[in-house]
Backbone as XML, in Angstrom:
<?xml version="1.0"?>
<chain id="A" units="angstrom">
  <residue number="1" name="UNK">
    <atom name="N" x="5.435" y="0.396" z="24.271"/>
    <atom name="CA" x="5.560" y="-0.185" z="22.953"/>
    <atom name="C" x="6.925" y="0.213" z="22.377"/>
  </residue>
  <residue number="2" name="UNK">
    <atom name="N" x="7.605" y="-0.824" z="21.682"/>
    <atom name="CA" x="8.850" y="-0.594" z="21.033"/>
    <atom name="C" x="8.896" y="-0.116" z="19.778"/>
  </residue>
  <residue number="3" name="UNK">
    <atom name="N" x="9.533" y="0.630" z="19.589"/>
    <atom name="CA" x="9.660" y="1.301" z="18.099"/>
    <atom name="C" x="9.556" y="0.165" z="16.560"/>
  </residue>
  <residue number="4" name="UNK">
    <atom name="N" x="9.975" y="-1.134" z="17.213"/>
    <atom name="CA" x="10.050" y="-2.017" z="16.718"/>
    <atom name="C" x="8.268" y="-2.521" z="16.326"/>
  </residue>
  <residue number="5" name="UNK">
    <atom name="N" x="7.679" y="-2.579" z="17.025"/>
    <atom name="CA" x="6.587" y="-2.707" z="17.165"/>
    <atom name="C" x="5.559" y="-1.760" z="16.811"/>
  </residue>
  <residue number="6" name="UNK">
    <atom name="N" x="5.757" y="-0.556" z="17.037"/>
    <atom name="CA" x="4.992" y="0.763" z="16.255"/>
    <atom name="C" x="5.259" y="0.671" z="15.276"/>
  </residue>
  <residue number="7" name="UNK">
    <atom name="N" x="6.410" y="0.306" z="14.729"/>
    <atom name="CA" x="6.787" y="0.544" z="13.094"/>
    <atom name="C" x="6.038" y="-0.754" z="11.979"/>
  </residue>
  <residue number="8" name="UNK">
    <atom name="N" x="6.180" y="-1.881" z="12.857"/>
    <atom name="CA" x="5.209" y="-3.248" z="12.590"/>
    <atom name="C" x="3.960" y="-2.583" z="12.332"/>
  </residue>
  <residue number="9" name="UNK">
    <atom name="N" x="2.779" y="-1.708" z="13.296"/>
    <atom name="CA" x="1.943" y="-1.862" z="13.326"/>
    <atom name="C" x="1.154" y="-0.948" z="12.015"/>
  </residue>
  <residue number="10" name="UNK">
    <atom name="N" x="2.371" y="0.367" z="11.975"/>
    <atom name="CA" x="2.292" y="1.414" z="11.292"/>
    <atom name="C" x="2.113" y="0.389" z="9.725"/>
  </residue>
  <residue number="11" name="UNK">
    <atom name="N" x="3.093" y="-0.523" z="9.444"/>
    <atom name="CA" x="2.721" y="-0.936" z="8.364"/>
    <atom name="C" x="1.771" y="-2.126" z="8.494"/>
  </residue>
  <residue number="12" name="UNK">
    <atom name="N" x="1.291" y="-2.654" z="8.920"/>
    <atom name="CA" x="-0.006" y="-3.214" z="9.372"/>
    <atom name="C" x="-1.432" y="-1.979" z="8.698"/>
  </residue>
  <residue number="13" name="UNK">
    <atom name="N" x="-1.487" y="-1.192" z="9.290"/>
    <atom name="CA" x="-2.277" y="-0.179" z="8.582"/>
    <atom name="C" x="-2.147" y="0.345" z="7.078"/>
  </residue>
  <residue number="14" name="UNK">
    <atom name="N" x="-0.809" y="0.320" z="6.718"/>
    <atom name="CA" x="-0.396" y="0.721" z="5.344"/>
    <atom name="C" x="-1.478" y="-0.796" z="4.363"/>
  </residue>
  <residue number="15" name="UNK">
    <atom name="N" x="-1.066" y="-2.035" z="5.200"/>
    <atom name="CA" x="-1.336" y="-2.822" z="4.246"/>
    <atom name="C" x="-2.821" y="-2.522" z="3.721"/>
  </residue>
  <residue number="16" name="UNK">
    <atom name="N" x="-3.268" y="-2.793" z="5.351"/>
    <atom name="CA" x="-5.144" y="-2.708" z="5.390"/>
    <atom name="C" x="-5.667" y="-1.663" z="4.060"/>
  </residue>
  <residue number="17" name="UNK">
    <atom name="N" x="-4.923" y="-0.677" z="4.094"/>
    <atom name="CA" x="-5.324" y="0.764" z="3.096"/>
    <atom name="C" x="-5.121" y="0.474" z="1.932"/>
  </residue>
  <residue number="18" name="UNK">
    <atom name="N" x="-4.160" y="-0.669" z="1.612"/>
    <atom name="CA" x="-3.616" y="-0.806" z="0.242"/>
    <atom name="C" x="-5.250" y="-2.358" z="-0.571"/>
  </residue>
  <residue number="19" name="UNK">
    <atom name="N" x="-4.862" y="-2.919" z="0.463"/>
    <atom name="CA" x="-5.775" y="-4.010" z="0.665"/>
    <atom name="C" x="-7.118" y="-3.399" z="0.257"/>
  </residue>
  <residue number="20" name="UNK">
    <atom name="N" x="-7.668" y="-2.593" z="0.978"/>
    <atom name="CA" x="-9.156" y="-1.844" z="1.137"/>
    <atom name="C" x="-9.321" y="-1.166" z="-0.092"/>
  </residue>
  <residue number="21" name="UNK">
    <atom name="N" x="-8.246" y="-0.638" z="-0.867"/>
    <atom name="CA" x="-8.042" y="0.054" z="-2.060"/>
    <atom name="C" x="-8.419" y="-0.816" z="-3.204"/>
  </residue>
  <residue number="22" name="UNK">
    <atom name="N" x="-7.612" y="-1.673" z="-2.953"/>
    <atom name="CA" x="-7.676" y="-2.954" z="-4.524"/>
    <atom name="C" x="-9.158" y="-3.587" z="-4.485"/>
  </residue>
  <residue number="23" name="UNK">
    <atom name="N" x="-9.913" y="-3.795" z="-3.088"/>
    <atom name="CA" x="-10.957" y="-4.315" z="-2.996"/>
    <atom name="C" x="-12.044" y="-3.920" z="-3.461"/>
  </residue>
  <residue number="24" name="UNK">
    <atom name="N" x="-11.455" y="-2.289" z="-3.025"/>
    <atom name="CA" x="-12.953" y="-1.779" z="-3.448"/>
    <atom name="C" x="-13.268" y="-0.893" z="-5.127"/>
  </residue>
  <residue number="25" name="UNK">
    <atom name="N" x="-12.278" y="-1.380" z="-5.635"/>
    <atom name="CA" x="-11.719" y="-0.965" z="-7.464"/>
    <atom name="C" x="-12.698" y="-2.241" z="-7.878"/>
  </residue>
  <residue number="26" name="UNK">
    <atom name="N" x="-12.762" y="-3.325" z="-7.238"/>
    <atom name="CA" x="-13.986" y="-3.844" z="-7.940"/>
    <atom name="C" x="-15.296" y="-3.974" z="-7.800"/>
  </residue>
  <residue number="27" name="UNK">
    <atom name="N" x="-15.625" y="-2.608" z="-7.401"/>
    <atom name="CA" x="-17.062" y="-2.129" z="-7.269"/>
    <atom name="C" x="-16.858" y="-0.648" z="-7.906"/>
  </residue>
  <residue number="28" name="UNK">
    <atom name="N" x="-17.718" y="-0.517" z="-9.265"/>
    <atom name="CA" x="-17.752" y="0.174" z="-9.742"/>
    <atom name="C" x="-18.451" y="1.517" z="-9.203"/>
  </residue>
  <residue number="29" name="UNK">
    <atom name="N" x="-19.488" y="1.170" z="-8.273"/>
    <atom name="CA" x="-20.206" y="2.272" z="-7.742"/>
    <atom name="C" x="-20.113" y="2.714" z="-6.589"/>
  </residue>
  <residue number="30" name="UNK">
    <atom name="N" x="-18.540" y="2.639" z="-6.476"/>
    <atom name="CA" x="-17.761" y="3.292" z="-5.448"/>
    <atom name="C" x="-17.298" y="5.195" z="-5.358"/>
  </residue>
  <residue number="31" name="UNK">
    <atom name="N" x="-18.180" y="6.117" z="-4.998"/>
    <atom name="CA" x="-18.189" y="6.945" z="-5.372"/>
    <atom name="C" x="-16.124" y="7.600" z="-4.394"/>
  </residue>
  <residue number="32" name="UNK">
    <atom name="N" x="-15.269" y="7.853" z="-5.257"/>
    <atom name="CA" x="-14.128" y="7.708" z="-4.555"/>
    <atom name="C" x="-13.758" y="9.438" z="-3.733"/>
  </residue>
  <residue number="33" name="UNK">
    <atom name="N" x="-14.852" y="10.375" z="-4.380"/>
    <atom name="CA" x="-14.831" y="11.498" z="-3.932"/>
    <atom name="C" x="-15.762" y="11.665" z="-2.581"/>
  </residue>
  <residue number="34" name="UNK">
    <atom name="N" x="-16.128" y="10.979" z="-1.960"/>
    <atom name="CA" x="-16.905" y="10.853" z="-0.650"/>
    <atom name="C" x="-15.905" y="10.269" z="0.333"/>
  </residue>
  <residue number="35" name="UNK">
    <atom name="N" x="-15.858" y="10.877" z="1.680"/>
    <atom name="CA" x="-15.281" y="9.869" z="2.659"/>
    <atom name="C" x="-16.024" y="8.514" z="3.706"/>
  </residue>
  <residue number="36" name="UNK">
    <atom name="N" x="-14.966" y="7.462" z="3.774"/>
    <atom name="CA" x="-13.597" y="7.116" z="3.746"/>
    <atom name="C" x="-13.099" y="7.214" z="2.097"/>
  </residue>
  <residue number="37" name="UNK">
    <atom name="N" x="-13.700" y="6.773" z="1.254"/>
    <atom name="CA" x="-13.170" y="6.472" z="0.237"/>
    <atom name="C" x="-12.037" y="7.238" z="-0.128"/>
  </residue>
  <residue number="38" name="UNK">
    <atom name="N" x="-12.526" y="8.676" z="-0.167"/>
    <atom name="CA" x="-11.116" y="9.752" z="-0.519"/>
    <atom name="C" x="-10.286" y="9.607" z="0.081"/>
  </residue>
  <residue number="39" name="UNK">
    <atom name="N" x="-10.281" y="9.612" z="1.255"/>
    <atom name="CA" x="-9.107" y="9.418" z="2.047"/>
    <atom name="C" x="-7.776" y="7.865" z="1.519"/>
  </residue>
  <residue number="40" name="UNK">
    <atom name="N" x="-8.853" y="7.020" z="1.514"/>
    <atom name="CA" x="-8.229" y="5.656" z="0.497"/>
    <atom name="C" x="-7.146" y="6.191" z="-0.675"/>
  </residue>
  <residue number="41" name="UNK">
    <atom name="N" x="-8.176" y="6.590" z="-1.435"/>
    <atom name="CA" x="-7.644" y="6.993" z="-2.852"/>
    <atom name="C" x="-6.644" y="8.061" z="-2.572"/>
  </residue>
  <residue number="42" name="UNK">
    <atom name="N" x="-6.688" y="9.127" z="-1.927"/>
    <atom name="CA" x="-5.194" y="10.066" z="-1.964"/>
    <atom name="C" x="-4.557" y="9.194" z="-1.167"/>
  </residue>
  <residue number="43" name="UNK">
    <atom name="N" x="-4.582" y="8.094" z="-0.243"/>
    <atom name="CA" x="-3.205" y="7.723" z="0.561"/>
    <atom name="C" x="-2.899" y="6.708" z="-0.614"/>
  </residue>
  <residue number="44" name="UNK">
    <atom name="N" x="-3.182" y="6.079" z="-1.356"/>
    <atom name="CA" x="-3.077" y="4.841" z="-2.317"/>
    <atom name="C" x="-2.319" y="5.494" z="-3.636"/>
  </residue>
  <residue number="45" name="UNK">
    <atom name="N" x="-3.057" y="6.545" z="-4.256"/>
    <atom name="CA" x="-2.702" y="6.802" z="-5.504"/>
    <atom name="C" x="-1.383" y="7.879" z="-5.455"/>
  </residue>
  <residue number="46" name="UNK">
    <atom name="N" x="-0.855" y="8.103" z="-5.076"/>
    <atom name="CA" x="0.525" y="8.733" z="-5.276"/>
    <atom name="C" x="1.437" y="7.580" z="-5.305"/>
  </residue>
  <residue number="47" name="UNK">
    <atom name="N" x="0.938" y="6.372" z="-5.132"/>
    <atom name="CA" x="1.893" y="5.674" z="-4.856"/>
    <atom name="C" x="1.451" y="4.342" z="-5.901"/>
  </residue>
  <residue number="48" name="UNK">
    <atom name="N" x="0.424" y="3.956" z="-6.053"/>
    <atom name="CA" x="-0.095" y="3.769" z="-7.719"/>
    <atom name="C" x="0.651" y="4.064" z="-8.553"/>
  </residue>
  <residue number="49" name="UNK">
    <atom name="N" x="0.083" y="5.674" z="-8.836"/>
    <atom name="CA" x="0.197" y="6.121" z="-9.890"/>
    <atom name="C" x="1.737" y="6.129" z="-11.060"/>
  </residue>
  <residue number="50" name="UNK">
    <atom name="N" x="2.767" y="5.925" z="-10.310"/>
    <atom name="CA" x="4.058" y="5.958" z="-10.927"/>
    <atom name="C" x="4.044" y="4.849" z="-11.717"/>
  </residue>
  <residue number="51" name="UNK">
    <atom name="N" x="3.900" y="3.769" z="-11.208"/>
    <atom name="CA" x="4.040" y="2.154" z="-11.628"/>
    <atom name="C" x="3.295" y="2.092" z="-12.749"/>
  </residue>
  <residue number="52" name="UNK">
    <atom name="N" x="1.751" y="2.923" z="-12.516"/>
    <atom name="CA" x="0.732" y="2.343" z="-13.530"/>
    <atom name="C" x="1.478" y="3.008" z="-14.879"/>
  </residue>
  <residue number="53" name="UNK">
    <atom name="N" x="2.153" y="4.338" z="-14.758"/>
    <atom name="CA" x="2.664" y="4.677" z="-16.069"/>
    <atom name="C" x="4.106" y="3.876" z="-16.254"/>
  </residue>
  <residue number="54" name="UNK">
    <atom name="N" x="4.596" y="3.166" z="-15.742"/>
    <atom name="CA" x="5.593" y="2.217" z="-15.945"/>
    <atom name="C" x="5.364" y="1.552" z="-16.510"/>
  </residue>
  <residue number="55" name="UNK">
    <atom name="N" x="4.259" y="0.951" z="-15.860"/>
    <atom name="CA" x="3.430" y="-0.454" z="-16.196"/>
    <atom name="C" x="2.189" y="-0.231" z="-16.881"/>
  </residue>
  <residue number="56" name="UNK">
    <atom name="N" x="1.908" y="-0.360" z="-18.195"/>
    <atom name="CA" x="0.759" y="-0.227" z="-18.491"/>
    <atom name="C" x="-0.142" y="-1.208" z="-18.242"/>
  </residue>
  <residue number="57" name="UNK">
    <atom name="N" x="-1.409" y="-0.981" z="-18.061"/>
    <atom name="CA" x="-2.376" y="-2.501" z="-17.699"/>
    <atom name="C" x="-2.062" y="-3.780" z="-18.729"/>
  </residue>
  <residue number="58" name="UNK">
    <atom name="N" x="-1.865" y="-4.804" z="-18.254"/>
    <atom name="CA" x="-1.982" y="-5.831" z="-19.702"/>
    <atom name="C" x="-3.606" y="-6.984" z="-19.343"/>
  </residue>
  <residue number="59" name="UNK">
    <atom name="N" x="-4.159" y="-6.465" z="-20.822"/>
    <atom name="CA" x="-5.183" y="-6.750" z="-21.163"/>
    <atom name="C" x="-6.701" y="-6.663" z="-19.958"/>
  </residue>
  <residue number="60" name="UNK">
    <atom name="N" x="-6.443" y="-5.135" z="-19.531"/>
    <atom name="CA" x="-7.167" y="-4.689" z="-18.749"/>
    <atom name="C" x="-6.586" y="-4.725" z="-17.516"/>
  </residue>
  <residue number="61" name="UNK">
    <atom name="N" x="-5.958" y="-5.675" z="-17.386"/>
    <atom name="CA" x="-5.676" y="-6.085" z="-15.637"/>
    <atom name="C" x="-4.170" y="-4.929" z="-15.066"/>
  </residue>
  <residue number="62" name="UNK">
    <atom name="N" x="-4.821" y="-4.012" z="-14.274"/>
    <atom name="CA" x="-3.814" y="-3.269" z="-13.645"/>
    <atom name="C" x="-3.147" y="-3.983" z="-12.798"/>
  </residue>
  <residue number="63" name="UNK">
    <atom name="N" x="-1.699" y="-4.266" z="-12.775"/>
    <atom name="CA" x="-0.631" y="-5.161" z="-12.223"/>
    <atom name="C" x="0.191" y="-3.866" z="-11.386"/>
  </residue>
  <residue number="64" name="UNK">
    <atom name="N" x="0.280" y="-2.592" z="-11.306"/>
    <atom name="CA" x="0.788" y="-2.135" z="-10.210"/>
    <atom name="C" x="0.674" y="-2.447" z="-8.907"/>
  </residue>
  <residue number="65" name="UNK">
    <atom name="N" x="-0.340" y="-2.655" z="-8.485"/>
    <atom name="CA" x="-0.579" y="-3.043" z="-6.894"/>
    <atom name="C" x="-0.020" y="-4.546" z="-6.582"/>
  </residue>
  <residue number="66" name="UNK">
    <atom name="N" x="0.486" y="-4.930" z="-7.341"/>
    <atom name="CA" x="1.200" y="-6.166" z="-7.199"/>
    <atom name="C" x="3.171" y="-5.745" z="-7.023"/>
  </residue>
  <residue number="67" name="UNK">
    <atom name="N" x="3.368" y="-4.818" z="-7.760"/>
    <atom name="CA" x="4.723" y="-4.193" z="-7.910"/>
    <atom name="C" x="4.646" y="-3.496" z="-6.780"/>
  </residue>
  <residue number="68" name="UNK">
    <atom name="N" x="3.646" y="-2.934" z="-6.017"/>
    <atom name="CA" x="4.173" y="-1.898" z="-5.106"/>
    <atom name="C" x="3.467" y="-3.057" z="-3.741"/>
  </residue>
  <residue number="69" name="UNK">
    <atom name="N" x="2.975" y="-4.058" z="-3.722"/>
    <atom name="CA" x="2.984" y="-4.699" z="-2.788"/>
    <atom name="C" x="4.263" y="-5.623" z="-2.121"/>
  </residue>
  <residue number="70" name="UNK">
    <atom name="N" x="4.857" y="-5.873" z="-3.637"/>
    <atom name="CA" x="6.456" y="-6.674" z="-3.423"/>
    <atom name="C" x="7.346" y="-5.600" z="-2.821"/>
  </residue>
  <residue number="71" name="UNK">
    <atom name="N" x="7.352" y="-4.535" z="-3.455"/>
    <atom name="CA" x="8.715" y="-3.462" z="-3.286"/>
    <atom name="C" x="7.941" y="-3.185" z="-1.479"/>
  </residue>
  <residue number="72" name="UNK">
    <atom name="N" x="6.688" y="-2.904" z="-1.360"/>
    <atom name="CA" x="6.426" y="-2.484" z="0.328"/>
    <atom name="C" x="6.326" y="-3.645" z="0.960"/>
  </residue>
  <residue number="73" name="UNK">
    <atom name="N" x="7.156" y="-5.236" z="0.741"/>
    <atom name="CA" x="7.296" y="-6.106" z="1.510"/>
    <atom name="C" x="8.699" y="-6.083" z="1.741"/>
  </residue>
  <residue number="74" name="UNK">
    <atom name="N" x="9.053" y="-5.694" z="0.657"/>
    <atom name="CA" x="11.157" y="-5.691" z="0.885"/>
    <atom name="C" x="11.108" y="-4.265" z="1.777"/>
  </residue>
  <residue number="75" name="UNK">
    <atom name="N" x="10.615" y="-3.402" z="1.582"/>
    <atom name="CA" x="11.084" y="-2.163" z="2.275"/>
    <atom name="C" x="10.587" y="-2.446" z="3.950"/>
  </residue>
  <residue number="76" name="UNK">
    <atom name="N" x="9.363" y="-3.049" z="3.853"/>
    <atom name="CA" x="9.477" y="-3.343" z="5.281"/>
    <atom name="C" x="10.068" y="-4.426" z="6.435"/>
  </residue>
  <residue number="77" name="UNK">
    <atom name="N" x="10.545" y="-5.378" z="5.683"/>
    <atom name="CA" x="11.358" y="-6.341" z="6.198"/>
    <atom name="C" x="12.893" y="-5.587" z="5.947"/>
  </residue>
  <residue number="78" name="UNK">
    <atom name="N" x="12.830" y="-5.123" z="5.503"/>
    <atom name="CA" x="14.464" y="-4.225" z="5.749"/>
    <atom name="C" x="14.306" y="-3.599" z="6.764"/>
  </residue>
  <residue number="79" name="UNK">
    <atom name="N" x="13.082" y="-2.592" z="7.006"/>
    <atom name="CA" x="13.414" y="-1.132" z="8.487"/>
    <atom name="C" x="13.172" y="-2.823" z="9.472"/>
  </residue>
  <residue number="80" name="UNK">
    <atom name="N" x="12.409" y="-3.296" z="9.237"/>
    <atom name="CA" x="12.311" y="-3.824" z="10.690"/>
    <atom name="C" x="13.419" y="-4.519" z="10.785"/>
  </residue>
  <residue number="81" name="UNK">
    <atom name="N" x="13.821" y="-5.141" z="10.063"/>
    <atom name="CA" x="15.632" y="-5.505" z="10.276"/>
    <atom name="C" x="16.351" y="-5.051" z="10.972"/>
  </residue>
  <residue number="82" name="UNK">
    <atom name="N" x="16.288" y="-3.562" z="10.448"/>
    <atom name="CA" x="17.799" y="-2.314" z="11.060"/>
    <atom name="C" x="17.302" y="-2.029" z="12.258"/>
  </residue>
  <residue number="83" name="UNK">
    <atom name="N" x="15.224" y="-1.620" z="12.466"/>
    <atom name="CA" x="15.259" y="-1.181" z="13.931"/>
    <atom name="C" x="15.461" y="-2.585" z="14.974"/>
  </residue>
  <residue number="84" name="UNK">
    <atom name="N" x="15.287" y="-3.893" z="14.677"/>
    <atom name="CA" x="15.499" y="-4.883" z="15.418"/>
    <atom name="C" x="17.096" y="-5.216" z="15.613"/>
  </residue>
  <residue number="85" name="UNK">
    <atom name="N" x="17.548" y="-4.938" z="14.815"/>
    <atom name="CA" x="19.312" y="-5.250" z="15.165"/>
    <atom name="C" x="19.773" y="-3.469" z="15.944"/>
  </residue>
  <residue number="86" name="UNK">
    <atom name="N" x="19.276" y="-2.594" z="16.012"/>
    <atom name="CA" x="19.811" y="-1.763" z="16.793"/>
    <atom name="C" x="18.847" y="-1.748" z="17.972"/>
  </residue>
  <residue number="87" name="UNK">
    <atom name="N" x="18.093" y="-2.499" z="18.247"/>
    <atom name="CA" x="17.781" y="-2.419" z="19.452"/>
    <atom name="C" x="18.166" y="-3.772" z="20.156"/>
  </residue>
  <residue number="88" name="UNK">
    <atom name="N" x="18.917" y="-4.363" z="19.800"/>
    <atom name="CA" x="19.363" y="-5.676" z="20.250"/>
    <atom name="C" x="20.486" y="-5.283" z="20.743"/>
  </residue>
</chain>
């Protein structure tokens, strides 16, 4: 496997976690201190959490996971850029 391709897949998993995160915020009786869930919530919320105090919710609706889904689409079409042009 190419580095190119581990690094694809690596964020392939990032998404799933981010994805699995937002999904399951709309089930309230998601206990988030049990695992998998914890595990969700500490890989998700350090990375939440900045935006949401940037961004305050408007009219309930938390819009961070939308800001950090754009910024982790540019950041990953950039590495895979640089590792695909240096392995070319």
């Amino acid at each position: 496997m190419t580095l190119y391709h581990a690094l694809d897949q690596l964020f392939q998993i990032i998404w799933l976690i981010f994805i699995l995160r937002i999904l399951l915020s709309w089930f309230p009786n998601v206990d988030w201190w049990k695992q998998p869930f914890k595990f969700i919530r500490d890989f998700t919320e350090p990375v939440f959490e900045p935006f949401r105090k940037m961004i305050p919710p408007m009219g309930g609706l938390d819009i961070s996971p939308i800001v950090v889904f754009l910024l982790l689409g540019m950041v990953q079409e950039t590495l895979l850029s640089i590792v695909y042009r240096l392995s070319v």
